[in-house]
C-alpha positions, 0 to 999 in steps of 0.5 A: 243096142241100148236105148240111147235114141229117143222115142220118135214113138212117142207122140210128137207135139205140133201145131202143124203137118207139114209134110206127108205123114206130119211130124218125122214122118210117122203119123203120130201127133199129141192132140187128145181133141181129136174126137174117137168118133165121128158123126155127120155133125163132125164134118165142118166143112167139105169143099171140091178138091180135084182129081188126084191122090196127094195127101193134105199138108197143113202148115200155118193154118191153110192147107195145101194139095197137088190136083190136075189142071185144066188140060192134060199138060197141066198140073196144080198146086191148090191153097185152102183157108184151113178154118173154112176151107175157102181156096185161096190161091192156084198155082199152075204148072206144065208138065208132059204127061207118062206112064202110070198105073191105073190106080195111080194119077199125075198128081200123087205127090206130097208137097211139104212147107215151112215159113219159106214155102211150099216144096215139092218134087213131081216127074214130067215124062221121063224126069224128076224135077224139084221146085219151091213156090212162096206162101202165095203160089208163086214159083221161086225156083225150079230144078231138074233132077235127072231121069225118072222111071218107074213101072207105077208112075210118080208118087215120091215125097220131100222132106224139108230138114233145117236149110236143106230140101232132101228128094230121094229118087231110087228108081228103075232106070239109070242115076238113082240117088239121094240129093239134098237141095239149098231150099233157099236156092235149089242149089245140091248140097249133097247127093248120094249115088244109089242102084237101082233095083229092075221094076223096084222103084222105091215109094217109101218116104224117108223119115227122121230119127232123133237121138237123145242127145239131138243128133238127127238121122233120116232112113230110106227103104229100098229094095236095092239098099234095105233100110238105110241111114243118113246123116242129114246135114252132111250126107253121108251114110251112117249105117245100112242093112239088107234084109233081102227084100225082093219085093218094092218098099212103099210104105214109110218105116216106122220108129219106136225107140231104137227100133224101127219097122220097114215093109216092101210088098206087090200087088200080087202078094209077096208081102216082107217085113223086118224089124231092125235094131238101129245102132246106138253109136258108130261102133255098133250095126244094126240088127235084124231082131224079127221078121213078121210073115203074117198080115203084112202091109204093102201100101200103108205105111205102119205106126208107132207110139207107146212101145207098140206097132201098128200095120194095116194091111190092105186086105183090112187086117189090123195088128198090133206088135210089140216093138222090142220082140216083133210079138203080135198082141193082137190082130183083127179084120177091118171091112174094105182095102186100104191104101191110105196109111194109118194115123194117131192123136197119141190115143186112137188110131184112124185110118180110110178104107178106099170105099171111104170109112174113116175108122177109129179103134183104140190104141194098147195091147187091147183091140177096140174098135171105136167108130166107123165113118162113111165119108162116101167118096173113095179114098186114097190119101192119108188124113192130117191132124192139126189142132183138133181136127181131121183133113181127108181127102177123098176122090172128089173133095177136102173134108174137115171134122172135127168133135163139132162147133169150135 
């Protein structure tokens, strides 16, 4: 293994947060405007945002969320003015209702969008269906994908990546997949057949890996596969390994240099980590270099920037470890459960508790806790961070802060 992969670690500059978990996947953006603390000064402004669990997308100064609709049998995608928070349009969808966990809703999932428009993948009873709107809500293109079924419901992200819309789809039941649609179109492009794993369905977003000398691949977790590697463009497989999980993969992977951090874990404990070594060429595999045991995350995903991991566990542990040797540097307990994943401006990390605490503690071999804020309202979702701001969603509304007046 050599360090011949760029550090996806490192923080990504962007304007935007296009897709759940902003740039890559990971988490991590370079905006020092971003304020270490919060007051109720901070909040800019607080709008209604529905019933649902989607994290908020921001992408060419709006903000985009998946809610319920008026009726059962409907479900939303809703536009919001990122400078004001003023709704700017609603796009209404049918759908036939199915089973979910009681933490879970109908609503869940993340919709990801470029200058083409807004993609997303949602399940309607027993199957997966991928669909594109344009910038103003109205529907380009509709596809369906095949059977979905899951013990906890849907939840699934997309990913956009040059011409291509990647839907991962391992689930429980029969036809698990990989696919890659023509964004312009909806026609496949490539599709990869998967198994399934019994009441292991994988949450887990897929996120993107850059080499230094530009070549991309995407990792998918799974408890059927382990962690796997794609090319992108082509979809073929690069390279995979089984760390043996028994337990589903929900959280996204986290990536520092060559390294990458992938959790699975159950409601009820069970909680398993590896720390794999990817390969820097075709000839090489990937290594198991560590295999953390302790103060695990299920839900959140984990964080990576500069040569450190970051997990919150939903108990409320935090820890810090370094990338290379899976060493924990440190660990300390935050107050509440965590469902909503961990971000950072490169600096401080933030991340909600389900009781609505947004905290902020320092980033380094150091713990230091920063700030606390309560947003009071429950929450679920993962913040975004684009240009200087937070945008939270809790159970009830779409909140925006920042360090104050612009």
């Amino acid at each position: 293994m050599c360090a011949a992969l760029a550090s996806v670690g490192a923080p990504a500059t962007a304007q935007d947060w296009s897709r759940f978990r902003g740039p890559r996947g990971q988490g991590v953006v370079d905006d020092p405007a971003v304020p270490a603390t919060f007051r109720d000064e901070s909040v800019l402004w607080r709008v209604p945002s529905g019933v649902g669990h989607s994290s908020p997308i921001v992408h060419g100064g709006r903000v985009y969320l998946t809610r319920d609709g008026a009726t059962d049998s409907r479900r939303e995608v809703v536009c919001f003015d990122a400078a004001t928070g003023k709704e700017l349009w609603v796009a209404a969808r049918d759908f036939e209702r199915y089973g979910h966990h009681r933490l879970n809703n109908a609503s869940s999932s993340s919709v990801a969008v470029d200058e083409t428009g807004v993609y997303l993948a949602w399940t309607s009873k027993g199957e997966l269906r991928a669909l594109r709107l344009d910038l103003e809500g109205e529907l380009v293109w509709q596809r369906r994908l095949g059977g979905y079924d899951a013990q906890h419901g849907g939840g699934g992200v997309v990913v956009l990546f040059e011409d291509l819309l990647v839907v991962p789809n391992e689930h429980r039941g029969d036809e698990s997949f990989l696919l890659a649609l023509d964004k312009k179109t909806g026609e496949e492009r490539w599709s990869i057949p998967r198994e399934s794993a019994m009441d292991r369905t994988s949450y887990a977003p897929p996120v993107l890996s850059v080499s230094e000398s530009g070549r991309s691949s995407m990792l998918f977790a799974s408890t059927a596969h382990g962690l796997t590697a794609v090319d992108p463009k082509k979809g073929e497989v690069l390279w995979e390994i089984q760390p043996g999980f028994r337990a589903r993969c929900v959280g996204a992977p986290a990536i520092s240099g060559d390294h990458v951090l992938v959790t699975a874990g159950a409601g009820g404990g069970g909680r398993e980590a590896a720390i794999v070594a990817m390969p820097a060429t075709a000839e090489e595999e990937p290594v198991i270099v560590d295999r953390p045991r302790r103060n695990l995350a299920y839900v959140p995903g984990c964080l990576a920037f500069g040569g450190h991991f970051y997990m919150v566990a939903d108990g409320g542990v935090v820890s810090c470890l370094d990338a290379t040797s899976g060493e924990v540097l440190w660990k300390e307990r935050l107050e509440g459960e965590f469902f909503s994943s961990p971000v950072s401006n490169g600096r401080v990390v933030y991340v909600v508790s389900k009781s609505g605490v947004l905290y902020s503690f320092a980033g380094g071999e150091k713990f230091e806790l920063l700030g606390e804020f309560d947003l009071e309202e429950r929450v679920f979702a993962t913040p975004a961070i684009v240009g200087g701001r937070i945008y939270v969603r809790t159970f009830e509304s779409l909140v925006c802060l920042s360090a104050g007046e612009d």
